[in-house]
PAKETOR-478109 format. One record per residue (C-alpha): x, y, z. Coordinates in steps of 0.001 Angstrom, whole numbers. Layout:
N
+---------+---------+---------+
:      xx :      yy :      zz :
+---------+---------+---------+
:       X :       Y :       Z :
...
+---------+---------+---------+
REM end
This chain:
399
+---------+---------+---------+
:      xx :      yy :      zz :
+---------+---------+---------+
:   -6791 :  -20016 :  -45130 :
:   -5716 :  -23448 :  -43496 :
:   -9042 :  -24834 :  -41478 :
:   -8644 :  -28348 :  -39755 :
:  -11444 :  -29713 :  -37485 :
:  -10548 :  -32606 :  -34480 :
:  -13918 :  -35016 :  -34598 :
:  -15096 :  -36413 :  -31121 :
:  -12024 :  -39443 :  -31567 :
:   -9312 :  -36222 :  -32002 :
:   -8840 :  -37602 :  -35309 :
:   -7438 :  -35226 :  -37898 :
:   -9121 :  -34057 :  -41059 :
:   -6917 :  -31569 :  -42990 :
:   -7689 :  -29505 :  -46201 :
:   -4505 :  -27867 :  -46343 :
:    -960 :  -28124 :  -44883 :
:   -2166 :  -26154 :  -41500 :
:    -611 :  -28216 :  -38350 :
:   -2936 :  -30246 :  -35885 :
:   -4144 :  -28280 :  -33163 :
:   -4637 :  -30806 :  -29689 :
:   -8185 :  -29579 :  -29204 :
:  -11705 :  -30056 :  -29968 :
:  -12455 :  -26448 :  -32337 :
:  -12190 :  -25362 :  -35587 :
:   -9035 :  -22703 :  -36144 :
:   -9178 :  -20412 :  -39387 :
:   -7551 :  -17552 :  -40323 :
:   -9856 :  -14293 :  -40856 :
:   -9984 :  -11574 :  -43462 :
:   -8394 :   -9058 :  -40784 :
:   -5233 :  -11050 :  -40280 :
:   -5886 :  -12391 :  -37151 :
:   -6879 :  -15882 :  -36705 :
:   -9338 :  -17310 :  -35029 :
:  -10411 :  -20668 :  -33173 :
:  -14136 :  -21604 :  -32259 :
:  -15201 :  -24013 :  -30123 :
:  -18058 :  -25198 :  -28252 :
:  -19149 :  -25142 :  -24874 :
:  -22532 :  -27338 :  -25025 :
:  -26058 :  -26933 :  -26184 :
:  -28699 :  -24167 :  -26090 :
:  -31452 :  -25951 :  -23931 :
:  -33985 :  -23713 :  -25844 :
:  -32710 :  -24063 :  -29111 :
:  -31114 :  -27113 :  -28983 :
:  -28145 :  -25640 :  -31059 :
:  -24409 :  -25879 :  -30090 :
:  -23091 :  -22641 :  -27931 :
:  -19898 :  -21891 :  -29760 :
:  -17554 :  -19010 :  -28562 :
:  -13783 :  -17872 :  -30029 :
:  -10671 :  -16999 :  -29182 :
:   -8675 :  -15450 :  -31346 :
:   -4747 :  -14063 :  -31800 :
:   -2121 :  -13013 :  -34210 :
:    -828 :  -16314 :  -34823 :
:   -2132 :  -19695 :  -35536 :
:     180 :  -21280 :  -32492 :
:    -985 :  -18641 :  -30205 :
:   -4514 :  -19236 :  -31252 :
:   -3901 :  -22964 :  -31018 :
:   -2225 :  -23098 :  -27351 :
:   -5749 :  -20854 :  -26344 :
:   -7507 :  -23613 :  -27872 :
:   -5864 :  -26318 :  -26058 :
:   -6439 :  -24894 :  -22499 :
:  -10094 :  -24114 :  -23033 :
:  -10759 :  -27681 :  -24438 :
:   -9098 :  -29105 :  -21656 :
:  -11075 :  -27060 :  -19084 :
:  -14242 :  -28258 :  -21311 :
:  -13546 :  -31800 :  -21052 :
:  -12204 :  -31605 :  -16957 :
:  -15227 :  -29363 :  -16224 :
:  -13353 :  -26463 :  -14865 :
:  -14498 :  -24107 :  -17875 :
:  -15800 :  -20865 :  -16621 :
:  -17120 :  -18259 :  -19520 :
:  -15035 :  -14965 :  -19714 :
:  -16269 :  -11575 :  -19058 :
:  -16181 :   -9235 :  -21974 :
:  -16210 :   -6071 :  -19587 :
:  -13302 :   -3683 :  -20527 :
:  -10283 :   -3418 :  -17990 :
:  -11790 :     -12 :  -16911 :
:  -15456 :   -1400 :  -16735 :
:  -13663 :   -4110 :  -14519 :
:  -11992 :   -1296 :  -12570 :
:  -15044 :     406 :  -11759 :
:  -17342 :   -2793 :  -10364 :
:  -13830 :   -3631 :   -8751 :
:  -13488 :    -252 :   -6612 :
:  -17652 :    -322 :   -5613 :
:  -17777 :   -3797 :   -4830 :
:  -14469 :   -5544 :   -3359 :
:  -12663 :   -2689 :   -1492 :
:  -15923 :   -1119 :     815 :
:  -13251 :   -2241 :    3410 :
:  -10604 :    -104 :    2706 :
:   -9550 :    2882 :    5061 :
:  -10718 :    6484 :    3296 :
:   -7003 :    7494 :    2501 :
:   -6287 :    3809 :     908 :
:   -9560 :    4156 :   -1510 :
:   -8661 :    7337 :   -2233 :
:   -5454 :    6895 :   -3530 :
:   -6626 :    4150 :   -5721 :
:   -9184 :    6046 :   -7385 :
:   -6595 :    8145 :   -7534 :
:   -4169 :    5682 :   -9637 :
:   -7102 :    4489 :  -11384 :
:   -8079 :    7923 :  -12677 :
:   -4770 :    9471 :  -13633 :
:   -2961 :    6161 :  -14763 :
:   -4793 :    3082 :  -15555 :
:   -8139 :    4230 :  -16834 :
:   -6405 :    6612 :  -19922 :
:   -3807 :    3858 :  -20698 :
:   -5588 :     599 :  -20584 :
:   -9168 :    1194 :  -19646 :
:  -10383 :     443 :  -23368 :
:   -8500 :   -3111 :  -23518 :
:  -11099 :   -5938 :  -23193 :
:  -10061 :   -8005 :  -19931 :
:   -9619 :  -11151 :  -21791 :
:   -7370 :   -8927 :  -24065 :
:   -4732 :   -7509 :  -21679 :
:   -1510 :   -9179 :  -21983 :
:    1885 :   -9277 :  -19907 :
:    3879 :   -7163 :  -22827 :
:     667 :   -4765 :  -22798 :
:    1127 :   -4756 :  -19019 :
:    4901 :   -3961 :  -19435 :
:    4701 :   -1312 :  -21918 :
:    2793 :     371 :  -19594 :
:    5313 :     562 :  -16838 :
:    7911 :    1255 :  -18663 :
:    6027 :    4347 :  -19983 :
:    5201 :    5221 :  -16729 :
:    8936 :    5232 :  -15580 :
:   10173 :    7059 :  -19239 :
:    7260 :    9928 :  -18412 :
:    9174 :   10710 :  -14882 :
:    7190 :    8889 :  -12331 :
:    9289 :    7360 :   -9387 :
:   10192 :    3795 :   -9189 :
:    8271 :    3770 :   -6226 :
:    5086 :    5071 :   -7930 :
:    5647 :    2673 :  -10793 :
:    5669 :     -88 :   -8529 :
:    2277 :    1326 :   -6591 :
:     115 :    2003 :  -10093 :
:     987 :   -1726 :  -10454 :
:     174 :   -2957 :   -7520 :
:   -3580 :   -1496 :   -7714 :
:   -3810 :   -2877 :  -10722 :
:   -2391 :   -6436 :  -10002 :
:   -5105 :   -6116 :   -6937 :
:   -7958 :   -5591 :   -9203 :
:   -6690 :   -8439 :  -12012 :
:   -6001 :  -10983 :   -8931 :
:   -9707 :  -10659 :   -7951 :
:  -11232 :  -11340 :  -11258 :
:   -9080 :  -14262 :  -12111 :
:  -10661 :  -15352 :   -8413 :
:  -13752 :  -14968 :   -9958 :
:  -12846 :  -16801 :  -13089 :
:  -13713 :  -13701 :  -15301 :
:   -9793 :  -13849 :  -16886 :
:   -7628 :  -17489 :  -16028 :
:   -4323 :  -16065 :  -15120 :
:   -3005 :  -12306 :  -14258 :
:   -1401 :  -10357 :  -17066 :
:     161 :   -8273 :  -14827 :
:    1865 :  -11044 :  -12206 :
:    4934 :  -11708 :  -14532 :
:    6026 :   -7597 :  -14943 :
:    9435 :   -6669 :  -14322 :
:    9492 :   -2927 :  -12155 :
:   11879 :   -1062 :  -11701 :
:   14222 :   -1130 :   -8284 :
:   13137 :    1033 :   -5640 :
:   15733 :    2066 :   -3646 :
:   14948 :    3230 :    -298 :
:   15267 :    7344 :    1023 :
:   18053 :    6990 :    3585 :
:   17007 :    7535 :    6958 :
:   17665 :   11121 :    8189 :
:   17217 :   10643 :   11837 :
:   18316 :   14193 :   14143 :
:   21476 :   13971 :   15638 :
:   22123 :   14971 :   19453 :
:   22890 :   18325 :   18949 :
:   20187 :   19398 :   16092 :
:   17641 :   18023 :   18350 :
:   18972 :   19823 :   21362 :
:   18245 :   22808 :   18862 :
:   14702 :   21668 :   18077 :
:   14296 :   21130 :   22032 :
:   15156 :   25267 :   22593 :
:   13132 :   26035 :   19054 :
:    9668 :   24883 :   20453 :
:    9617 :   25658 :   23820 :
:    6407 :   27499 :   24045 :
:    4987 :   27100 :   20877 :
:    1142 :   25642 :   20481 :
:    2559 :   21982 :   19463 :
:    5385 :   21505 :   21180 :
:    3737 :   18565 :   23449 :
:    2885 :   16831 :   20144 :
:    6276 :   17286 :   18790 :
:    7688 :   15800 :   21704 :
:    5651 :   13140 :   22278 :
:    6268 :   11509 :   18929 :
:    9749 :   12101 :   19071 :
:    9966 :   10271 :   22719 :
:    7686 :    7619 :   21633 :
:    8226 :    7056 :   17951 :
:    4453 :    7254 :   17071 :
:    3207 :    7641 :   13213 :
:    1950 :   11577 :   12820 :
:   -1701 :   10111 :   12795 :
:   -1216 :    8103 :   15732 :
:    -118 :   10719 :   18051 :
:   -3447 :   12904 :   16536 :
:   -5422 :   10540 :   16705 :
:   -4732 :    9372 :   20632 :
:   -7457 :    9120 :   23023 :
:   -7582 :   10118 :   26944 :
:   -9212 :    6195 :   27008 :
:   -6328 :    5271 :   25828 :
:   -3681 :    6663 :   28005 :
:   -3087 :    4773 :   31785 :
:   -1742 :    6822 :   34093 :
:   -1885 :    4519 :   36748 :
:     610 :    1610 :   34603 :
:    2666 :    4127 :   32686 :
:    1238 :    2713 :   29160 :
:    -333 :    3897 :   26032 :
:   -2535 :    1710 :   24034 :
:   -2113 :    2533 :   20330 :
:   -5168 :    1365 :   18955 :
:   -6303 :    4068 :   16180 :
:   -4878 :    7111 :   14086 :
:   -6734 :   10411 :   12812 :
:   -7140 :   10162 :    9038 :
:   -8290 :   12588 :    6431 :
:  -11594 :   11472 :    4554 :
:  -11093 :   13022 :     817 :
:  -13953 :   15141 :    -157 :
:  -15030 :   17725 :   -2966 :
:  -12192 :   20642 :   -2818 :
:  -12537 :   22469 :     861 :
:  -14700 :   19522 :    2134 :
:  -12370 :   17019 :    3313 :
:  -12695 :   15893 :    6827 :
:  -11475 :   13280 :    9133 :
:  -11803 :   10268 :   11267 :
:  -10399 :    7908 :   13793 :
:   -9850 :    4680 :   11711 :
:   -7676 :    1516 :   12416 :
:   -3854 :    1761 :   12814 :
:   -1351 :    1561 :    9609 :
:    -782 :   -1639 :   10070 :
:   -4481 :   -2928 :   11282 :
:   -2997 :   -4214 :   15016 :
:   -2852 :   -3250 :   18134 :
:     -74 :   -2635 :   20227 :
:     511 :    -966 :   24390 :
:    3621 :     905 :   24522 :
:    5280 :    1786 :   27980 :
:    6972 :    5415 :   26873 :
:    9259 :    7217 :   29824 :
:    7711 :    8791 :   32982 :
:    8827 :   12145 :   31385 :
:    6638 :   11358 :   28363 :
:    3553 :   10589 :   30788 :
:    4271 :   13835 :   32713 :
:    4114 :   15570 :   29248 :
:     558 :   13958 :   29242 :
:    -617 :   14948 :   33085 :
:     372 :   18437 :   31520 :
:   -1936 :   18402 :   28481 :
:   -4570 :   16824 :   30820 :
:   -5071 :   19716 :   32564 :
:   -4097 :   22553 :   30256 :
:   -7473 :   21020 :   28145 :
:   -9552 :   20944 :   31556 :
:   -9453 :   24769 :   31796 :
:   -9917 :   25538 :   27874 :
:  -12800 :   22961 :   28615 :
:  -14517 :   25312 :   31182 :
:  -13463 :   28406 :   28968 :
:  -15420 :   27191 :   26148 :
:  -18370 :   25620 :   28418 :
:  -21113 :   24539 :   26201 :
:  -19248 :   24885 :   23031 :
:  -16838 :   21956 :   24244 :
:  -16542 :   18669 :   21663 :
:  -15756 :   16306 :   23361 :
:  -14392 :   13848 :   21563 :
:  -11662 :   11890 :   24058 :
:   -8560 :   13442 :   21899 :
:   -6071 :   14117 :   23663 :
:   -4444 :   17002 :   21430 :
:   -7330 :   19222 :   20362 :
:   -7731 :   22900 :   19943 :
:   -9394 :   25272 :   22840 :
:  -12761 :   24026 :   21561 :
:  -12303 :   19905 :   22065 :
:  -11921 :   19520 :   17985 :
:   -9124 :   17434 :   16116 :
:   -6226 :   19488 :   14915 :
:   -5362 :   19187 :   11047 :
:   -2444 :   17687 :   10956 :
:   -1638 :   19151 :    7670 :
:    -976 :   22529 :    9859 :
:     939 :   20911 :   12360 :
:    3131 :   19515 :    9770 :
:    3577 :   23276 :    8276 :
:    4371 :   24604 :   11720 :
:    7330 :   21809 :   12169 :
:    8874 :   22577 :    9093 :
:    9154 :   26435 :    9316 :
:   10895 :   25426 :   12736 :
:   13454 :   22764 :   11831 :
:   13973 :   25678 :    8929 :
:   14386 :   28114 :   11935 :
:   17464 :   25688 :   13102 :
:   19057 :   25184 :   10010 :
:   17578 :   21670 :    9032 :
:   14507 :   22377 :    6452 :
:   14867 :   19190 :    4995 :
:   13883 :   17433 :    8666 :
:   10260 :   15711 :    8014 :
:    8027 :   15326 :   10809 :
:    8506 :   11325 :    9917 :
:   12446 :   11777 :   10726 :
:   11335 :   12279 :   14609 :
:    9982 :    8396 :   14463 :
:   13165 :    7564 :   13046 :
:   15234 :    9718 :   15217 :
:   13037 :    7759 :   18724 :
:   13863 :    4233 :   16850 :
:   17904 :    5044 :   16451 :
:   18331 :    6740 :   20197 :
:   16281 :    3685 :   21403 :
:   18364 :    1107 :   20142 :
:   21645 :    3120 :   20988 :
:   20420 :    3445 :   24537 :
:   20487 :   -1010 :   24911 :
:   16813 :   -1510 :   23987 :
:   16804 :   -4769 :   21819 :
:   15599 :   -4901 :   18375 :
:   12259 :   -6965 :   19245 :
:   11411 :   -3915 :   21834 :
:   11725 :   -1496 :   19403 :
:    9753 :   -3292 :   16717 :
:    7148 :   -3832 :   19058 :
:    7287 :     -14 :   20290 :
:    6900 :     849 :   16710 :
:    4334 :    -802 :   15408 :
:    6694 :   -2294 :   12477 :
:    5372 :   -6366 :   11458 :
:    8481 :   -8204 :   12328 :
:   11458 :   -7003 :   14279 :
:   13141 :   -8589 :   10842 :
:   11732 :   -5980 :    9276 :
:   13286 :   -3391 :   12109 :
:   16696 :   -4353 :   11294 :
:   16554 :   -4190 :    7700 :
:   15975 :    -502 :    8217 :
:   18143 :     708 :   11173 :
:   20895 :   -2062 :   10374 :
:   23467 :     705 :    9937 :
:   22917 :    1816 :   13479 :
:   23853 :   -1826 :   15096 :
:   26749 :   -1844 :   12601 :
:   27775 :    1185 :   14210 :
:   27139 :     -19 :   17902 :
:   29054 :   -3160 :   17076 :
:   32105 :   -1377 :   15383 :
:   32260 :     681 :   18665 :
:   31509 :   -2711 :   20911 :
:   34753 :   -4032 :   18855 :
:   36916 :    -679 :   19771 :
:   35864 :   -1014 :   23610 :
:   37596 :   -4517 :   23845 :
:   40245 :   -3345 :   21544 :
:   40720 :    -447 :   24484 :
:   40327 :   -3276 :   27709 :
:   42837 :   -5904 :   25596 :
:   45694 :   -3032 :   25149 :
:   45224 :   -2427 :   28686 :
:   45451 :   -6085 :   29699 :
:   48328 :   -6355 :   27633 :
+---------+---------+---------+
REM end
């Protein structure tokens, strides 16, 4: 089987023509295939015998480079003892104890990925076990089984999360995970409305129960759960600003239980907008159409500060304000118009109209106006290709 043992002087004894492993440990190969390297870690203080533990792998230079590291963290004292929990035991004490500060939705869709993908593929590997090409495989089965690059590239991310913390704790000494290759995702190109569709929106919800909503975000550029989730408290009529400090999220529950919350922006800041007079008119408007379903529903009133609620005070679901959009930009010949296109459609009639790129970033909440550009570059391409044609016009003229 090839055993050699390194003595306390890392001098060499060899029985057979196995190579020297730099180490203190004993390396052997076992009946199952794999081989195996023990080593100690010091002495039982209440039996006064020598703690020895193993590491083991399918070849005698993989068990051999394990053997190295761990006797070198032995002798520099860095050593910590490896967990033996399972990745989906890991998983588990990860989600309960390390993300209690997560917003509802966030947790959710972890559990989520956790459930459906990482649990049934790699929940019964041992942590210490789990392996970049194990890590790999995965993805790559992920993408072959039809999930989105995107998706791919999420699953992985909770996972790389919930590795990164326990090699903080020193239960594994690197990430498996940290040197997978994902796929590309390429981004969904930007379908902002055009003049004349949303002139068409303009006519299609005059009247109907959401139309201040709808045109409040598209005027302002506000995430859906921002504009549900905006407070009277919030709004200054007297300086023309909003202060965009929360956003009405759903809290997952058992099936026809769900309910939801004010929580903490996307992005965790917060950020005072100045939108158009027109937009703060919209506002004066909604101010008083709630003051008389207020004294219709007397006692029965929530008050809860929203400022878009139903005749009783209460949040709206914006699941059903979503529905209500789509059946009208289907009504104008656009179904495939998201209620998320009417940020971008604020963002690329903003910059159009001269506002500069750190206004807008600001306006929309985005982390760096760096970021802002990457994603509504084409439109100051355009602006500058027609920039470029106007001095073209005034040279011609000169000349």
């Amino acid at each position: 089987t090839g055993r050699f043992i390194i003595s306390e002087e890392r001098e060499v004894h060899v029985k057979s023509n196995t190579k020297n492993a730099k180490g203190s440990g004993t390396i052997r190969k076992r009946s199952d295939g794999r081989w195996e390297a023990r080593y100690t870690t010091g002495i039982d203080s209440k039996t006064g015998k020598q703690i020895q533990k193993s590491v083991y792998g399918k070849t005698q230079k993989e068990v051999r480079q394990k053997l190295t590291e761990v006797t070198a963290e032995i002798d520099s004292g860095t050593y910590l003892e490896q967990t033996k929990d399972t990745v989906g035991e890991w998983l588990d004490i990860w989600m309960a104890e390390y993300n209690v500060h997560l917003k509802p939705r966030t947790a959710e869709s972890y559990r989520c990925q956790i459930e459906n993908h990482l649990r049934p593929e790699l929940g019964k590997y041992k942590l210490e076990d789990l392996r970049p090409h194990i890590v790999q495989h995965f993805c790559n089965g992920l993408l072959r089984g039809g999930l989105a690059p995107k998706t791919v590239k999420t699953i992985h991310g909770v996972l790389h999360k919930a590795l990164e913390q326990a090699v903080t704790l020193g239960y594994i000494r690197t990430n498996p995970s940290t040197g997978c290759i994902l796929p590309r995702v390429t981004r969904r190109p930007l379908a902002p409305l055009d003049d004349e569709t949303i002139k068409r929106f303009l006519a299609a919800i005059q009247g109907h129960r959401f139309e201040t909503i709808y045109l409040v975000d598209l005027f302002t550029g506000l995430r859906k759960g921002e504009v549900m989730g905006l407070t009277w408290s919030s709004v200054d009529f007297g300086k023309g600003t909003l202060l965009i400090d929360k956003q009405l999220q759903r809290v997952p529950g058992r099936k026809g239980s769900d309910r939801y919350t004010l929580t903490s922006t996307k992005s965790g800041k917060v950020r005072k907008i100045t939108p158009a007079p027109y937009v703060m008119q919209l506002l004066r408007r909604q101010k008083s159409r709630q003051a008389e379903w207020r004294l219709r529903a007397g006692p029965a009133w929530e008050d809860q500060d929203l400022v878009f609620t139903n005749e009783l005070g209460g949040y709206l679901i914006p699941e059903t304000v979503y529905k209500d959009f789509k059946k009208l930009v289907a009504a104008i010949g656009s179904p495939e118009t998201r209620l998320h296109d009417l940020r971008h459609s604020y963002a690329v009639a903003a910059i159009k109209s001269g506002d500069d790129i750190k206004t807008v970033q600001e306006n929309l909440g985005h982390a760096s106006a760096v970021f802002t550009l990457d994603v509504y570059g084409h439109v100051t391409d355009e602006m500058r290709s027609e920039s470029a044609q106007r001095m073209e016009s005034f040279i011609e003229k000169l000349l």
